[in-house]
Structures are given as structure tokens and as C-alpha cells.
Backbone as CSV, one residue per row, in Angstrom:
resi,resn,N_x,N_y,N_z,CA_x,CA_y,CA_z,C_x,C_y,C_z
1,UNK,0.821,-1.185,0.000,0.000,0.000,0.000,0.873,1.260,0.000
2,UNK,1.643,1.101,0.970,3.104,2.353,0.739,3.223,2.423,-0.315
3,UNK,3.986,1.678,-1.179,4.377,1.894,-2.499,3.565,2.472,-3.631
4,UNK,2.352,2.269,-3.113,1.032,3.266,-4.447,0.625,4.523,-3.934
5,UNK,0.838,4.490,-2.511,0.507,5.811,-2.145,1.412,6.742,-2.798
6,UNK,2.554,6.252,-2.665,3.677,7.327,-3.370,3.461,7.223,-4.679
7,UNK,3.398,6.406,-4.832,3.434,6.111,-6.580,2.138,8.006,-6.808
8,UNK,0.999,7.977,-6.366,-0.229,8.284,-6.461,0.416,9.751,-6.064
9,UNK,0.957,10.045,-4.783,1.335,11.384,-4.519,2.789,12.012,-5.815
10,UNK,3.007,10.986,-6.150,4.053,11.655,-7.010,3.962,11.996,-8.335
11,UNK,2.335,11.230,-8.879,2.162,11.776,-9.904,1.265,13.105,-9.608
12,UNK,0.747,13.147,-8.194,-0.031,14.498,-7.928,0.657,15.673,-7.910
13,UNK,2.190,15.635,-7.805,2.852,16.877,-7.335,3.619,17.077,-8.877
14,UNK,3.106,16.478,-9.909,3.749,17.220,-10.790,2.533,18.418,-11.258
15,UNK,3.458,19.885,-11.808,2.352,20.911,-11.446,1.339,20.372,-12.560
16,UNK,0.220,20.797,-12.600,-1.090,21.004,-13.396,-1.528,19.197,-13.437
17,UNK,-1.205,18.502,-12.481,-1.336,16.793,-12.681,-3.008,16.772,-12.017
18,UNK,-3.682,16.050,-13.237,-5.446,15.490,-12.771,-4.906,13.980,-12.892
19,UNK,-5.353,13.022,-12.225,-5.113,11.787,-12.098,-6.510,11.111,-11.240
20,UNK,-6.680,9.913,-11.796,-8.026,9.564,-11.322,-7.600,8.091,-10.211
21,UNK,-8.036,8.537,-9.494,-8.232,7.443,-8.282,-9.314,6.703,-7.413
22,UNK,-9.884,5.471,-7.304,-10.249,5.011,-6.221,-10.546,6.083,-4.974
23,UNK,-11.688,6.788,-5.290,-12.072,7.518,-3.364,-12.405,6.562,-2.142
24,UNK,-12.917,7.494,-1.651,-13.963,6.313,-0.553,-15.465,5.792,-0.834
25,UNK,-15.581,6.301,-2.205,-16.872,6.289,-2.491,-16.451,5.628,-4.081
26,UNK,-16.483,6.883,-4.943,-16.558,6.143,-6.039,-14.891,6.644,-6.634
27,UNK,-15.015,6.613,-8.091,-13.876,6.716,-8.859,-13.967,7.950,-8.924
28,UNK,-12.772,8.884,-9.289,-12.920,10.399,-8.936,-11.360,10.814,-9.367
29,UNK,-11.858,11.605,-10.006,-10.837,12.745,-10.909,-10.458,13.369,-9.265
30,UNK,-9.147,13.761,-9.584,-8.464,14.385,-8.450,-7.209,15.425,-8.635
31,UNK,-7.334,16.345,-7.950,-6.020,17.286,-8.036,-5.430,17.880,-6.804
32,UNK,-4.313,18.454,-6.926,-3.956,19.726,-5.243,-4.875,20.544,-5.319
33,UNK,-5.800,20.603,-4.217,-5.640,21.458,-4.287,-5.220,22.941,-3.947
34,UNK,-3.780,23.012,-3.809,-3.254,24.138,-3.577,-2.499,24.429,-5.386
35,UNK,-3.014,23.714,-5.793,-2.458,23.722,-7.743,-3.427,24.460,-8.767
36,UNK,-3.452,25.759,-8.134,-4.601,26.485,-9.433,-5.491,25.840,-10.673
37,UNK,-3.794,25.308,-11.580,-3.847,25.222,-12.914,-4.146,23.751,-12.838
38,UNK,-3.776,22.933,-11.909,-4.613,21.634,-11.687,-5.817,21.615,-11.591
39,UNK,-6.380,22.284,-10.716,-7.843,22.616,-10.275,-8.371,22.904,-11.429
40,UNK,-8.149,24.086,-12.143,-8.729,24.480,-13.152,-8.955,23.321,-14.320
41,UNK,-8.004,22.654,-14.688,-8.082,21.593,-15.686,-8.654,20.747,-14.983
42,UNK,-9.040,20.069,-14.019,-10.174,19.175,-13.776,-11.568,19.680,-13.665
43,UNK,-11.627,20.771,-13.898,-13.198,21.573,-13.743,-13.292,21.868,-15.642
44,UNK,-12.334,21.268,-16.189,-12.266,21.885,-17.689,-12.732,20.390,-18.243
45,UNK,-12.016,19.210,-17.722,-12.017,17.996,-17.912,-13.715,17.724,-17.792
46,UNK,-14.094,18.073,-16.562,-15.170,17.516,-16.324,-16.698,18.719,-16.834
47,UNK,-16.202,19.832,-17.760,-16.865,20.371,-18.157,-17.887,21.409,-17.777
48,UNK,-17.077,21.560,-16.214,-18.149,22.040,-14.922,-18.008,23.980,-15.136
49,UNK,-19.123,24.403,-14.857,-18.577,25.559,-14.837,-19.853,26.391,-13.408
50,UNK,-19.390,27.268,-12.412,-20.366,27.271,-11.438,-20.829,25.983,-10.631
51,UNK,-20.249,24.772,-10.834,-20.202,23.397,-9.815,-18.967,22.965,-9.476
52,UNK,-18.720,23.441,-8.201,-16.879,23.167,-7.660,-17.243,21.814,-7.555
53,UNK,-16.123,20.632,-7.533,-16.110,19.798,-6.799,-16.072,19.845,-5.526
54,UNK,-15.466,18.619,-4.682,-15.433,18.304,-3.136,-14.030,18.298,-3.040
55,UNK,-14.052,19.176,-1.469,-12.465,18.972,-1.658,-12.465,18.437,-0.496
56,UNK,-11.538,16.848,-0.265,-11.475,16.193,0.283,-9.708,16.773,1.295
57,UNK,-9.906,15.811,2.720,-8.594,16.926,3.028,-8.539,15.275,4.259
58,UNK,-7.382,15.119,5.061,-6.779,14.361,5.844,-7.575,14.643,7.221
59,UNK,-7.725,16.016,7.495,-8.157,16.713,8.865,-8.273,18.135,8.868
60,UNK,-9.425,18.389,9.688,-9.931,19.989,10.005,-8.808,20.893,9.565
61,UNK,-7.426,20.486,9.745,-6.050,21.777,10.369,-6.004,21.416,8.801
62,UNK,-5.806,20.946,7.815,-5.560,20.891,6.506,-6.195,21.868,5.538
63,UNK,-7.630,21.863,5.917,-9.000,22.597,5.611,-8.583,24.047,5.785
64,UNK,-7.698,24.387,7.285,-7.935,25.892,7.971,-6.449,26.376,7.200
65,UNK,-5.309,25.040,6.935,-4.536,25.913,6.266,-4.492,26.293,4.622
66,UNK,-5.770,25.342,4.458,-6.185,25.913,2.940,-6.866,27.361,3.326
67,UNK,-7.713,28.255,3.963,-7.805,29.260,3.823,-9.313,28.923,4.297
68,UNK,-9.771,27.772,4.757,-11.323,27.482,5.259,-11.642,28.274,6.711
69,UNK,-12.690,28.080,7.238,-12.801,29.022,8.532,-13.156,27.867,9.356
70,UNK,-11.829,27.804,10.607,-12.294,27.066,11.776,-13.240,26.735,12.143
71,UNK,-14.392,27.703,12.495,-15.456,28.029,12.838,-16.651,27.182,12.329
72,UNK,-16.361,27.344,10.735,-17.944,26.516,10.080,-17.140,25.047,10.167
73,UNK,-16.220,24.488,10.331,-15.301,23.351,10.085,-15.964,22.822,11.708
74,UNK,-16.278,23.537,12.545,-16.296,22.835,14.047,-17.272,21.915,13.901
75,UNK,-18.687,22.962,13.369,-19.766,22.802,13.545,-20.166,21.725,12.879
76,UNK,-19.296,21.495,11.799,-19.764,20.142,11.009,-19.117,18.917,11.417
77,UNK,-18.261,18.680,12.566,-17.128,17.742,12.039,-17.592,16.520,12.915
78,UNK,-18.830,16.340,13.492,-19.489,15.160,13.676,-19.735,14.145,12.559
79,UNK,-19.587,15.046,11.308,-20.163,14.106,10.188,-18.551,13.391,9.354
80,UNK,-17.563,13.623,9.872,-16.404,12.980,9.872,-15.669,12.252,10.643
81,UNK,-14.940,11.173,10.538,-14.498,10.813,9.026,-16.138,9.834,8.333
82,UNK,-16.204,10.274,7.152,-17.426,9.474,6.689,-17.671,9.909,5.190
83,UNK,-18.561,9.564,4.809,-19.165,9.437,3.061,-20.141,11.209,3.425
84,UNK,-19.762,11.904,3.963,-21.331,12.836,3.719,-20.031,13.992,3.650
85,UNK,-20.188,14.789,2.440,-19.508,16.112,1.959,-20.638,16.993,2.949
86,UNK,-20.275,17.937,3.312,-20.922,19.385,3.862,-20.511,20.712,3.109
87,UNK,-21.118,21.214,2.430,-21.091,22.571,1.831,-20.672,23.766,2.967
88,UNK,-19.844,24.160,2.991,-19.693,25.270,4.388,-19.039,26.732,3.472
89,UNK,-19.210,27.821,3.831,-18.926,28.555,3.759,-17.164,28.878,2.928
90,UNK,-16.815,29.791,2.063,-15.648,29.637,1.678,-15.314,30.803,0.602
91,UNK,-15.422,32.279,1.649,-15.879,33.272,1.081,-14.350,33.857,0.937
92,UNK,-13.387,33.524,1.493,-12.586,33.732,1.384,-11.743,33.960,-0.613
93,UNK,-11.298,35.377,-1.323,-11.124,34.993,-2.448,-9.777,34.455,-3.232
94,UNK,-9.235,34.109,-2.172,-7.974,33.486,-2.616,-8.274,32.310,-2.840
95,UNK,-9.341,31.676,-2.484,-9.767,30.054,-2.904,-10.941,30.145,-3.958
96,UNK,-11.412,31.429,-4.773,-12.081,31.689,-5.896,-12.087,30.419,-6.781
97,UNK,-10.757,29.742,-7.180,-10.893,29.221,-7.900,-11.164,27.624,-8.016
98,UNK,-10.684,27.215,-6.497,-11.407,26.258,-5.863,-13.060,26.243,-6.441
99,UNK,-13.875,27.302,-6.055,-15.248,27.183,-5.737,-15.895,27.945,-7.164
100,UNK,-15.079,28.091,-8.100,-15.576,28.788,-9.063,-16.305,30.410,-9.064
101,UNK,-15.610,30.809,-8.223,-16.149,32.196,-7.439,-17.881,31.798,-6.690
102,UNK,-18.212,31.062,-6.386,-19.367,30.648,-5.640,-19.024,30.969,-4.198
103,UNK,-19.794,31.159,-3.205,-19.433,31.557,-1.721,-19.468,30.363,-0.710
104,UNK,-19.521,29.229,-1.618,-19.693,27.510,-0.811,-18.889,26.643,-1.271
105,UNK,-18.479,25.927,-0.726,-17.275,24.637,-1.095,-18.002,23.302,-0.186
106,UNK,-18.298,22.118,-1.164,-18.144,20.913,-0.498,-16.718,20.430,0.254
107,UNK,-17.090,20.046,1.371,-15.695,19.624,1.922,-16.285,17.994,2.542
108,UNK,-15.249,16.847,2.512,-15.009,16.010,3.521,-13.875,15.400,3.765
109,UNK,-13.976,15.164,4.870,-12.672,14.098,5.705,-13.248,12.296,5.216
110,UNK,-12.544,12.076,4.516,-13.101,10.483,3.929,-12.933,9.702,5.309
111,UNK,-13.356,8.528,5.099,-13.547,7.479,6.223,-12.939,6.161,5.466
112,UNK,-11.699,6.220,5.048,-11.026,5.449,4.288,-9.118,5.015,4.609
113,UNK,-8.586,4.294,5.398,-7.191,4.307,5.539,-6.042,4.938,4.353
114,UNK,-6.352,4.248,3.373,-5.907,4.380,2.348,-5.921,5.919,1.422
115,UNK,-7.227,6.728,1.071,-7.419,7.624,0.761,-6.847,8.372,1.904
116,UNK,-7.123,8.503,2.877,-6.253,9.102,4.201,-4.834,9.241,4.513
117,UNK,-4.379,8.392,3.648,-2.727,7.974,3.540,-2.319,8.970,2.311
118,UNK,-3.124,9.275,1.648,-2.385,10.031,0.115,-3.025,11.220,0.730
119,UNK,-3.857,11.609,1.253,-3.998,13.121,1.625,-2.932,13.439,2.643
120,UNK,-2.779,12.586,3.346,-2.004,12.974,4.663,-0.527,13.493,3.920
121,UNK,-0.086,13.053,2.873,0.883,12.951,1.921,1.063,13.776,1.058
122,UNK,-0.222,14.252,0.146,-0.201,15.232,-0.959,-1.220,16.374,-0.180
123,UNK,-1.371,17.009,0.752,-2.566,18.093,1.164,-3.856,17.646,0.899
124,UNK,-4.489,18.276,0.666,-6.346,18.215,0.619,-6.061,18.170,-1.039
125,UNK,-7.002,17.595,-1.523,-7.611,17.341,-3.268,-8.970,17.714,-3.520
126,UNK,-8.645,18.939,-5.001,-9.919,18.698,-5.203,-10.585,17.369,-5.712
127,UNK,-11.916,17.572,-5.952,-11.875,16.069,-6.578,-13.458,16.139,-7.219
128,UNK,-13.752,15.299,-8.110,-15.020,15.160,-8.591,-15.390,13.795,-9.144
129,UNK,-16.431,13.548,-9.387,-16.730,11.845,-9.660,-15.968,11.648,-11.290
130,UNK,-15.329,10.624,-11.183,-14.684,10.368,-13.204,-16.125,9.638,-13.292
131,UNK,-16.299,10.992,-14.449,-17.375,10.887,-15.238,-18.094,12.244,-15.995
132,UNK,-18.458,11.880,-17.391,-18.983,13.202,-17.815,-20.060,13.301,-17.884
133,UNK,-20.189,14.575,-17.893,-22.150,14.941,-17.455,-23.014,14.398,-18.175
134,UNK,-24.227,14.104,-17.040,-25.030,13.271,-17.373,-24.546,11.657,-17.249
135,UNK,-23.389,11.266,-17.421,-22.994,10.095,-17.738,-22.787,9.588,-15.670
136,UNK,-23.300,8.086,-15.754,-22.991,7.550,-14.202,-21.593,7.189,-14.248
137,UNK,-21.129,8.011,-12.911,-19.834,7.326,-12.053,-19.011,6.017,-12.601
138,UNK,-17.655,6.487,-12.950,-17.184,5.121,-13.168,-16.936,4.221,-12.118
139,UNK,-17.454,3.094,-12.618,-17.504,1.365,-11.431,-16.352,1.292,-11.432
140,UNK,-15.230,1.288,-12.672,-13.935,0.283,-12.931,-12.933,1.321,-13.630
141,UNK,-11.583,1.430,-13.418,-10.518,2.442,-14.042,-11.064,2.450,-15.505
142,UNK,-11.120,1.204,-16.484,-11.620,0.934,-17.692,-12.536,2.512,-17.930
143,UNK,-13.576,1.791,-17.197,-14.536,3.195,-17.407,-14.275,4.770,-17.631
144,UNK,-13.344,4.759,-16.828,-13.020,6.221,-16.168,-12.009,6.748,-17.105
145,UNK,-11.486,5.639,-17.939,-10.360,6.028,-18.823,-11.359,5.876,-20.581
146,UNK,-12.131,5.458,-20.672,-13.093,5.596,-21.717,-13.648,6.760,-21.770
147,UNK,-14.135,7.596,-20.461,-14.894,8.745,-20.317,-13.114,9.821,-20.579
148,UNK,-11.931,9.019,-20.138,-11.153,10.621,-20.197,-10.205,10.298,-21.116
149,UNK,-9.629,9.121,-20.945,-8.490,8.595,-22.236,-7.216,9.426,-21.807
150,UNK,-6.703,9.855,-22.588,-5.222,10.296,-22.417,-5.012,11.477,-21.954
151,UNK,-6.455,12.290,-21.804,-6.402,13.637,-20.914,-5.877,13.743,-19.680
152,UNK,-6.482,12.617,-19.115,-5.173,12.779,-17.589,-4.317,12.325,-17.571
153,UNK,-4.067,12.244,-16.452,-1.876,12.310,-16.434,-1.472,10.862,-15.771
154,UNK,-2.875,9.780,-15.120,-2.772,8.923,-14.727,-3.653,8.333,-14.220
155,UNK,-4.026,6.894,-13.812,-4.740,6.333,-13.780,-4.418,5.073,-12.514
156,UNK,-5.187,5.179,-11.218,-4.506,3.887,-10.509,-5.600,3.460,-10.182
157,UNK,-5.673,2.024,-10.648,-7.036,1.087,-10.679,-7.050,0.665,-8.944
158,UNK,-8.646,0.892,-8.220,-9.107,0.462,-7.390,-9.415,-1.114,-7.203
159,UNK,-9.891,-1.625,-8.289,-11.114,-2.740,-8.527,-12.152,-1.943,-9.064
160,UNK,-13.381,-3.328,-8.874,-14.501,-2.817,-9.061,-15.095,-2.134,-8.362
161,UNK,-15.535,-0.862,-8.258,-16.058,-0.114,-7.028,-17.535,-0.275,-7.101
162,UNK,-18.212,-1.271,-8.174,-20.064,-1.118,-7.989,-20.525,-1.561,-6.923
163,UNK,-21.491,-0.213,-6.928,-22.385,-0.717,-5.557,-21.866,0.058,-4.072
164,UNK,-20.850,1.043,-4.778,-20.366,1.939,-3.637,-21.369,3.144,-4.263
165,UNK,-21.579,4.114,-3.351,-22.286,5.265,-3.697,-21.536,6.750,-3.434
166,UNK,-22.383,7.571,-4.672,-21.260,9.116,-3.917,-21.668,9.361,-2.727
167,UNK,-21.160,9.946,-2.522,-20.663,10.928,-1.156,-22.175,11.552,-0.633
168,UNK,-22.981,11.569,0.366,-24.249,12.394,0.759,-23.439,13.447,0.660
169,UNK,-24.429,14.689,0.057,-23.848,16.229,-0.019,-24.932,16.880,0.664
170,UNK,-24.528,17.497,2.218,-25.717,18.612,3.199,-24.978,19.746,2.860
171,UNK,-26.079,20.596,3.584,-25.682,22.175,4.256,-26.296,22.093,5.216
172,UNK,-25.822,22.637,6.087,-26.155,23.114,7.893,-26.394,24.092,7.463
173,UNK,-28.133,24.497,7.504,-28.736,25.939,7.681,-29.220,26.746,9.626
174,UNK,-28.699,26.968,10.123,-28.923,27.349,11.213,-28.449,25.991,12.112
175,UNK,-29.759,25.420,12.763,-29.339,24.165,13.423,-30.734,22.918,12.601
176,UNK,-31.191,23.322,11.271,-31.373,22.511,10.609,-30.294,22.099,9.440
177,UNK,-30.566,20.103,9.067,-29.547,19.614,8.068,-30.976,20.155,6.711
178,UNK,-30.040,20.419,5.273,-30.403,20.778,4.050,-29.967,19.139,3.492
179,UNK,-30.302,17.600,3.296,-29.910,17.143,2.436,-30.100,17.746,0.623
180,UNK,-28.536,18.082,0.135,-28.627,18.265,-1.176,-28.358,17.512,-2.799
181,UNK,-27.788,16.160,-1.551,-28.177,14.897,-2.380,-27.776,13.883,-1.394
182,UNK,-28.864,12.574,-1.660,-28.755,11.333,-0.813,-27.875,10.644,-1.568
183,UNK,-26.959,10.139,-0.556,-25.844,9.006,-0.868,-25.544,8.211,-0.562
184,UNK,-24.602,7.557,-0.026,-24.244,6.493,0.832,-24.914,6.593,2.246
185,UNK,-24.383,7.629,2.282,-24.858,7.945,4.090,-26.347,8.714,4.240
186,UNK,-27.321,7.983,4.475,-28.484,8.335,4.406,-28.667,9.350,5.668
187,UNK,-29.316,10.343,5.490,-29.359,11.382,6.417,-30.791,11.833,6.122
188,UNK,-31.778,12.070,7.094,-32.939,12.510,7.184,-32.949,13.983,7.555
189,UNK,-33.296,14.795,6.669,-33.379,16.341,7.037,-34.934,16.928,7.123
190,UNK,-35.804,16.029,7.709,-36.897,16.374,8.371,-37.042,16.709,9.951
């Protein structure tokens, strides 16, 4: 497992590197993100424009030294380590390009050893499901390299991931939950 983690962080730290990996959930385009021009080319890849991905991170202190606010990070962090992204605040504009100038960023702490091992390693990633719009989540690297082919910079096969689900995506509005999509982690916001 050592040996792919690096393998995985070393193709992340070359600059502008998108590389698709095995999440905790599904298959997922990934970048630094402290890498602008990375970031940007996986939001180009995946055709997104006004929909940031999730940026996945090791721990809270990773989040606060990306430029996130302690504060909305407290309030959520019952729902970590786990499958449920939280939209929190991220008004800050030095991370503009993170969030596509939007005033919200999905964030989670995965619930995964392994994915936990390459963040702890390469910083927080952005990240988004490999797959193009409209089109479902790739199950198998195969897939994920049919949907991108030689556009990214690399490819490290999980297995089969079917039958894993994305990520639940909330917002904490006051001291009510907003589910803004059901996922793995079923959450009742009644």
C-alpha cells in the first residue's frame, strides 16, 4: 500500500497533474488542491462551470490551512471521518478558484485508511466523480479512462467499485440539516 501511495502522490505533485483514483466512495478525478492550474483543468475535464467539486482533506487543520474558517469546520465535524460532503462557507477569495467564485465549497474528511494515507501525503484534493455529465460514475478504471483517455496524467485502478455510492452532499442551515443529495450515508433532514 506504501508503495502506491507514493506512486499516487508523485504523480499528484507534478504541477497542473489530474489523475483519477479510487475515493472512498466512487472513482474520482483528483487534483492539489493548492495547484490552481490543476484545479482548473479538472473543472475543464469535467466540463463544470459554477459546480466546484469536493475537496477532500486528511483533517480539520488541513482545511484551515487551505484558507477554510475554523469556525464553520467545528460545527460540522461530527459528520467525519465518513461518506457525507458538507457545503460550508468559503468566502474567502484566494480560494475563488477552488469554488468557481461561488461563496460555498463541499468539503469532507473520507472514512477510508488508504485515501487518508495520500492526503495525509499530498494536502487536501480537489476532486469530482470520473465521469462526464449526465454520464454515471465510473464502477472500474476501464470506465473512467473511456470517459477521459489520455487527458489525464494517470490512472490507478481500485477494482470494481459497484455498488459503492457518492458521497451524501448537506448544508447546515442554522441548526437545521439541508440534504442536497442522498448518498451512501443516508441522512434525514426532516
Amino acid at each position: 500500500m506504501k508503495a502506491v501511495v507514493e506512486q499516487i502522490v508523485s504523480a499528484l505533485s507534478r504541477p497542473g497533474s489530474v489523475i483519477v483514483i479510487g475515493t472512498d466512495t466512487v472513482y474520482g478525478l483528483v487534483a492539489r488542491a493548492v495547484d490552481n492550474d490543476a484545479v482548473n483543468r479538472l473543472y475543464s475535464l469535467k466540463n463544470r462551470r459554477a459546480k466546484p467539486g469536493t475537496l477532500l482533506a486528511a483533517n480539520i487543520d488541513q482545511l484551515v490551512q487551505l484558507g477554510l474558517k475554523r469556525r464553520y469546520l467545528r460545527a460540522v465535524e461530527q459528520f467525519w471521518p465518513g461518506a457525507v460532503s458538507v457545503v460550508i462557507p468559503a468566502g474567502n477569495p484566494a480560494l475563488f478558484y477552488l469554488t468557481q467564485g461561488l461563496p460555498d465549497l463541499a468539503v469532507r474528511i473520507p472514512d477510508n485508511q488508504f485515501v487518508l494515507s495520500i492526503l495525509r501525503s499530498s494536502g487536501p484534493l480537489m476532486s469530482s466523480s470520473a465521469n462526464l455529465p449526465g454520464e454515471k460514475p465510473a464502477e472500474t478504471i476501464q470506465q473512467a479512462y473511456d470517459y477521459f483517455g489520455n487527458r489525464v496524467d494517470a490512472y490507478f485502478d481500485a477494482g470494481n467499485l459497484a455498488g459503492r455510492a457518492p458521497s451524501t452532499v448537506i448544508r447546515v442551515v442554522d441548526d437545521a440539516i439541508e440534504v442536497l443529495r442522498q448518498g451512501g450515508v443516508v441522512i434525514d433532514d426532516r
